[in-house]
Structures are given as C-alpha cells and as structure tokens.
N, C-alpha and C positions, 0 to 999 in steps of 0.2 A: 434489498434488505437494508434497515437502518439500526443503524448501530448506534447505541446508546452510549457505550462507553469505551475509550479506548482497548481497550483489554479483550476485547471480542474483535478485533480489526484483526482478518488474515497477514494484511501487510505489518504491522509492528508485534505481531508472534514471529513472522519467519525475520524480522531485525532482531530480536531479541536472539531467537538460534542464534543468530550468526554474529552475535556481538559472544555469546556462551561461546562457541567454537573459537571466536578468534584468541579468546583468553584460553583456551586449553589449548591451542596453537602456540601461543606464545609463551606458553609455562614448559616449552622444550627447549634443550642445550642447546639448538641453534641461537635461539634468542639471548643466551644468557649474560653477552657481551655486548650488545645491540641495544641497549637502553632507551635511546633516540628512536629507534626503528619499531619497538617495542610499542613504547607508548605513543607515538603515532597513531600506529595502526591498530590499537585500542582505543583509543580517543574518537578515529572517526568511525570504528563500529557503534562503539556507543551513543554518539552523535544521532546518527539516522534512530534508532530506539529512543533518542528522547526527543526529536524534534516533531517524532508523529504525534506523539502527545500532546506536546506542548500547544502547535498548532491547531490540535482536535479541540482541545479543553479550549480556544480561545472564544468560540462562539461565532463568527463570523467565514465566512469561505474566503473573504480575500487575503485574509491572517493565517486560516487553514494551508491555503494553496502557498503564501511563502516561507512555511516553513516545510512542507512538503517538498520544493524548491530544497529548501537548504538541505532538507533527508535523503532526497536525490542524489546531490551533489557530493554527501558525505558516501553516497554507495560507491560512486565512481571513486572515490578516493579511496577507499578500499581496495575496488580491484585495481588500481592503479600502484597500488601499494605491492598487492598479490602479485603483478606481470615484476615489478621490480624482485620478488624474491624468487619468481621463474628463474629468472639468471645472476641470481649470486647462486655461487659453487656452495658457500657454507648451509642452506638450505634445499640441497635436494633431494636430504630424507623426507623431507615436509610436503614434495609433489602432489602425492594424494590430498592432505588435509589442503592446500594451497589451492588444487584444482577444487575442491569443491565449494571453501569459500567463495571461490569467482562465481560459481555458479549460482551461488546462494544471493552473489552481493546485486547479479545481474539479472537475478530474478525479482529479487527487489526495487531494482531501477525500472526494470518493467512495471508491477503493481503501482507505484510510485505515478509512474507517466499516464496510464491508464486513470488512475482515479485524479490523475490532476487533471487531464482531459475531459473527464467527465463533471467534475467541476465547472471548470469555464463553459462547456457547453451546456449547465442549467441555467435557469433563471433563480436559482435560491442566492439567497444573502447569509443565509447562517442560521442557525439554532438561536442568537441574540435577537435576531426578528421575528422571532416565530410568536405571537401574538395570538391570544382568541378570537380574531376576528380570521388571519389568515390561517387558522388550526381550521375551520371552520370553512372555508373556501376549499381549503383544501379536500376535506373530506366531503364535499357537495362533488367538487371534480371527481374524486375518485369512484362515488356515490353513479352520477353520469356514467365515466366509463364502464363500471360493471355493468349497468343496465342497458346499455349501448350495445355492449358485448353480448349480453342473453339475450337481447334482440335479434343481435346477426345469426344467432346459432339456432334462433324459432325459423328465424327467415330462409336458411341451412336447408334446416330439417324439415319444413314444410315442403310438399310436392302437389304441383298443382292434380287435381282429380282427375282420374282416366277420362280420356271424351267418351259418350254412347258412340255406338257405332248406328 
C-alpha cells in the first residue's frame, strides 16, 4: 500500500499512542518530583512521532530513512528510559503502564526496522523524483505484471484434452 500522507502510516499512529500514554504516565505522583526524568522521557516519546513525519514530508528516501534512523533511536531511548524506572523503588505502582510502554516502544522499533529495510532494499529515490515520465514506467511495469499474471493462471487453468483411446 502507498501512503499518501503521514497520518495514515500504522507506524506513527502507534508513536503517537505511546507518546499519549507516556504523558498520562507521567501526569502521576511518582513523577511529580522527577522533573529531569519527566521531560526526558517525554521529549523522546515525542521525538519518534515527529521524526516520522518530518522524514515522510521530506520527499526523498534517503532523508526518509534518516530520520526514521533518528525515530528508531528515540524508541530505544524510551525503553531505556522504561528498564530505568523498572528499578527505581519510587515507581512501582507504574509496573503496568511501564510494562506496556516497553512494549508499545519495541514494537515501534520493530515497524521502524522493517520499513527501513524495505527502503534500502527498493530502487525508489522518493516522491521528489517521481516525474511523468517514471509515473508512466511505472504503470506500464505494473500494467506487464498483471498481464503476466492472468497469463500464468490461463496457463493454470488450461488442461491439455483427453487422448482418444
């Protein structure tokens, strides 16, 4: 599928949750003297939910991919943040919400790796090359593979005639 606009991307919906939860997370008395620790750990939830954008809107995949880089990098710093409030004592009403951030942040890190993967493995440059000539290529290839395809499935479906006996 091609995503048109940031705002339809699975991966910066589930940044977004989990930039919401980490701020209902830290709107609780454990945080309330923790100001440092506080906004840290808001900073790099928010981080990953703006970098996907930023990067989307840029038009290019090689600008795409490093800031997907940096939205990675900001997940891990979440859950990194998360195992740090694992073992402070003043934090262990938060277990739950804590556990499930990690979960939310390392699933993100996965999305993240996946479609950066799958980047470097196309031949695309970006939405800022995309020109009427290769719109136009493109949809002759894709034009091919369908017909390619309904080909293999006549060929499929075709069985040769019974021999006479």
């Amino acid at each position: 599928m091609r995503y048109e606009r940031f705002e339809q991307l699975p991966v910066w919906k589930a940044s977004i949750d989990l930039a919401v939860q980490t701020y209902v997370t830290t709107s609780k008395p454990p945080f309330r003297r923790q100001h440092s620790l506080r906004e840290q750990i808001e900073r790099a939830a928010v981080s990953i939910s703006n970098n996907i954008p930023e990067g989307f809107e840029r038009g290019t995949n090689r600008e795409l991919l490093a800031f997907l880089y940096i939205a990675r990098g900001s997940a891990g710093e979440v859950r990194s943040m998360l195992c740090l409030l694992e073992r402070l004592p003043g934090f262990r009403d938060l277990e739950s919400d804590i556990l499930n951030s990690k979960s939310q942040a390392e699933s993100i890190s996965k999305q993240l790796g996946a479609w950066i993967r799958s980047l470097q493995d196309s031949g695309l440059k970006g939405q800022r090359y995309v020109t009427g000539r290769t719109k136009k290529a493109d949809q002759a290839r894709h034009e091919r593979e369908e017909f390619l395809k309904k080909l293999e499935e006549i060929r499929k479906g075709a069985s040769p005639a019974p021999e006479k006996p």
